[in-house]
C-alpha positions in Angstrom: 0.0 0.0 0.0 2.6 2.6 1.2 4.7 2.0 -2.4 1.3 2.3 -4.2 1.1 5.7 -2.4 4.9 6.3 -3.0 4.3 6.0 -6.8 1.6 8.6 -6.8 3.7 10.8 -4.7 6.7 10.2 -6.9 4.2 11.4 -10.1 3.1 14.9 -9.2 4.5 17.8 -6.6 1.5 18.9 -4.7 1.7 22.9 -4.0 -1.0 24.1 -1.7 -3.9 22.3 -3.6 -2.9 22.8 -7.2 -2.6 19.5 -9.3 -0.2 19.8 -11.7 -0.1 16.9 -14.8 3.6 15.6 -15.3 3.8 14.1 -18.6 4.4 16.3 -21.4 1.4 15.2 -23.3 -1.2 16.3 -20.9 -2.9 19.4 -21.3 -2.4 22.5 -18.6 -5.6 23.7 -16.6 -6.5 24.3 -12.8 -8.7 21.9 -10.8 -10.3 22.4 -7.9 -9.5 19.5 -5.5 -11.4 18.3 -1.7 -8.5 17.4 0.6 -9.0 15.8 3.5 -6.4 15.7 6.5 -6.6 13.0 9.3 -3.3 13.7 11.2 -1.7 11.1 8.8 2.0 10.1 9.8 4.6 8.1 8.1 6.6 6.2 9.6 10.0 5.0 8.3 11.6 1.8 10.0 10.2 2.5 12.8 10.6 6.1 12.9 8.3 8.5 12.0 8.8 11.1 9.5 9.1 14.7 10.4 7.3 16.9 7.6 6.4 20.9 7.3 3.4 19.9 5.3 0.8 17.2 6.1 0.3 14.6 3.7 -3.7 14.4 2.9 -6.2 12.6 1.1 -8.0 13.5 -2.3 -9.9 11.0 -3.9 -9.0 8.1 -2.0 -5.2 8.5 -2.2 -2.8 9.7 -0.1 -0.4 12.1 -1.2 2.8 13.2 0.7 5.4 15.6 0.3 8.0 14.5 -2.5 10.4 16.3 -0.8 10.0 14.8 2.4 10.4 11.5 0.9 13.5 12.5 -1.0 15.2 13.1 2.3 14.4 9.4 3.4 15.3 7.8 0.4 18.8 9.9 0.2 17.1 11.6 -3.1 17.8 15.5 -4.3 14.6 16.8 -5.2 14.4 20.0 -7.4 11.5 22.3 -8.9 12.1 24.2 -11.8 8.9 27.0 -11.3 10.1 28.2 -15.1 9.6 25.1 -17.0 6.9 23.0 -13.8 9.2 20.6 -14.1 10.5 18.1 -10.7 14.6 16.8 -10.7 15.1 13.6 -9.3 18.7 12.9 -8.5 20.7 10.4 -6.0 22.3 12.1 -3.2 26.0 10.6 -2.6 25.8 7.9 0.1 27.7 9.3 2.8 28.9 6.0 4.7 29.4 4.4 1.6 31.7 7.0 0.6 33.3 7.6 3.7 34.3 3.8 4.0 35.5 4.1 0.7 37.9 7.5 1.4 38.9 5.0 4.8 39.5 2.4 2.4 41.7 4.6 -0.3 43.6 6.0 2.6 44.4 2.4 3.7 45.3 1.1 0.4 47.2 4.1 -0.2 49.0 3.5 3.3 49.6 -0.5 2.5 51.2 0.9 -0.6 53.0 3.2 0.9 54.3 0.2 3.4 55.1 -2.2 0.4 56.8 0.7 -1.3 59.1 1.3 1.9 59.5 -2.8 2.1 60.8 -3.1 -1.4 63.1 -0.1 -0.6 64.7 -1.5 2.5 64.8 -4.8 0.4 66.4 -3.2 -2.4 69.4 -1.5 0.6 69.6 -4.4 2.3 70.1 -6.3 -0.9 72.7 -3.8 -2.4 74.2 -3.7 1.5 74.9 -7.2 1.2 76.0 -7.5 -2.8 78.3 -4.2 -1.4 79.9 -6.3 1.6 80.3 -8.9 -0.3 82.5 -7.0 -2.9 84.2 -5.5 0.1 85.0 -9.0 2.0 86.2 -10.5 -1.6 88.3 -7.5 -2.3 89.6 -7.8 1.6 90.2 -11.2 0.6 91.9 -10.6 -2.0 93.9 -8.4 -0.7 95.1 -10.4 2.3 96.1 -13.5 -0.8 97.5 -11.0 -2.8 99.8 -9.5 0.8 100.5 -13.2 1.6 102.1 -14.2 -1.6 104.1 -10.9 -1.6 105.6 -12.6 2.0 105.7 -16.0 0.3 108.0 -14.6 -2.3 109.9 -12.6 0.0 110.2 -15.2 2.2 111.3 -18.7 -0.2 112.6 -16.9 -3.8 116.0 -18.1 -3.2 115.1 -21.0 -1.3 118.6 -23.0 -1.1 119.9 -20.7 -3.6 117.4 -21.4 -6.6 115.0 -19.2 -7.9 111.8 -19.7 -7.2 108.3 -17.6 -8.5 104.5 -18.1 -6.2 101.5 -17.7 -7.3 98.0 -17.6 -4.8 94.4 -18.1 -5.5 91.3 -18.5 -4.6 89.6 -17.3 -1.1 89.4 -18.2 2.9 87.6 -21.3 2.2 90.1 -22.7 -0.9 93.9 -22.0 -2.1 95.3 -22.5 -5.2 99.3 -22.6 -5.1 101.5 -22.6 -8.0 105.2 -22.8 -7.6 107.5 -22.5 -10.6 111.3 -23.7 -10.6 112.8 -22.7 -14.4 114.7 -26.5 -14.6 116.9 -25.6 -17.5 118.6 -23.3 -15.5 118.2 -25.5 -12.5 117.4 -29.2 -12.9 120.7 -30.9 -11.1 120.2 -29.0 -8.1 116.7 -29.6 -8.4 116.7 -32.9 -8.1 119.6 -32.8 -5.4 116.7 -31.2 -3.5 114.4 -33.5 -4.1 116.6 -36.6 -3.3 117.3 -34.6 0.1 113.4 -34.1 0.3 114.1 -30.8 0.2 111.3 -30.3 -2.1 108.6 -31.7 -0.5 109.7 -29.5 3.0 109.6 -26.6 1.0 105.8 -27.4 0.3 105.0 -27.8 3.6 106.3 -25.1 4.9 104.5 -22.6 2.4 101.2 -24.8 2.9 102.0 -24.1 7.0 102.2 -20.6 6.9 99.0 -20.2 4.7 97.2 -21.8 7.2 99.1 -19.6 9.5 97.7 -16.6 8.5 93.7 -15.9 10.3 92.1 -15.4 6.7 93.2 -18.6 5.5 93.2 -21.1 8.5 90.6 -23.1 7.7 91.4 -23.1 3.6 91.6 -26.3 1.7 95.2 -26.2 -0.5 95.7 -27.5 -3.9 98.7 -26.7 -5.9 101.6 -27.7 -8.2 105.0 -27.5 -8.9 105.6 -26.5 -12.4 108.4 -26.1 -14.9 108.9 -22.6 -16.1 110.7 -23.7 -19.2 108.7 -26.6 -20.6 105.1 -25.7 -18.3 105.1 -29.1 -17.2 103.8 -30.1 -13.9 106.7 -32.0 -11.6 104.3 -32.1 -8.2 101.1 -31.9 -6.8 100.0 -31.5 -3.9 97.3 -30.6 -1.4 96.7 -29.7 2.5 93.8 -30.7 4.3 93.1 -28.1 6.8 90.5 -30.3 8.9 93.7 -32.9 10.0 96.7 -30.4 8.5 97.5 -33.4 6.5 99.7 -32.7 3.2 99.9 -35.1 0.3 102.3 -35.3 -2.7 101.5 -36.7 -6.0 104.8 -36.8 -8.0 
């Protein structure tokens, strides 16, 4: 009954007790209309509806105030006097909008959050790809300080020339250690009969492993032939047992 009523209302815009016809096809004229009040009321889920003019009766239907319906329904209701003409629009839905705003402002926030994430991922990243440059170039720097010593220390070991080369890092150690045997092959071998040769090897492999950045470093190496680049010894150094094996 009340959306019957509703649709009447929602037809025509009573003024005083003027009945104005909405469609564009209907002629314009002035009736005389018999209203009848009875105190009517609308109420609204529960509530009832407050109104500066009382709905009434003509004919058998009820007719309330468009505007005062408008306001229930969240509706903008305008009158054109010019052109008798009634505007119908949607008012914005002010919880629906403000839980959207609250919802913008807390995706823009999460963004904000994943943004500053992917940042500190991004330093943390370029922190760690930066140390890691800086411990290999420390590393390197501490092989490249103990083969200067090596050098220093066993070039003219028992009066031959010898050349040492390092690589690798604190875990593994590459040593290569060239004799030129054309220039000294008899006292070479004199050396080696002694075992000469092989002492020479452990003592280098020894103070690798005596040095703090290379303690606990695996050793591989070789003896090589300058002249003729062939390989005369292998060896390696287990730093788990400080065992050293040679492979002639």
């Amino acid at each position: 009954m009340f959306k019957k009523q509703y649709l009447a209302i929602a037809s025509a815009l009573i003024l005083t007790t003027t009945l104005i016809p909405t469609s564009s096809q209907a002629a314009t004229g002035t009736k005389n209309l018999q209203a009848k009040y009875n105190n009517i009321k609308v109420i609204y889920n529960g509530a009832a509806v407050p109104t500066t003019i009382e709905p009434f009766i003509v004919n058998g239907t009820t007719y309330i105030p468009l505007r005062m319906m408008a306001g229930v329904f969240s509706k903008d209701v305008a009158w054109d006097g010019a052109k008798y003409t009634i505007t119908v629009k949607d008012l914005p839905n002010s919880q629906h909008a403000n839980e959207l705003a609250a919802r913008d402002a807390q995706i823009r926030s999460l963004q904000n959050t994943i943004d500053s994430l992917n940042k500190e991922i991004s330093d943390l990243k370029n922190g760690k790809k930066n140390n890691s440059n800086k411990k290999n170039d420390d590393i390197q720097d501490a092989l490249d300080d103990l083969e200067d010593d090596l050098n220093s220390d066993y070039d003219d070991y028992k009066d031959l020339k010898w050349s040492i080369s390092l690589k690798g890092d604190e875990d593994d150690v590459d040593v290569e250690i060239e004799i030129n045997l054309d220039k000294y092959k008899d006292e070479f071998d004199d050396l080696d009969d002694d075992g000469d040769v092989e002492a020479l090897v452990e003592d280098i492999i020894k103070d690798i492993w005596d040095d703090k950045d290379f303690e606990d470093a695996d050793i591989k190496g070789e003896i090589i032939d300058s002249d003729s680049d062939d390989t005369i010894y292998e060896f390696e150094g287990d730093a788990s047992d400080q065992d050293i094996k040679f492979d002639v």
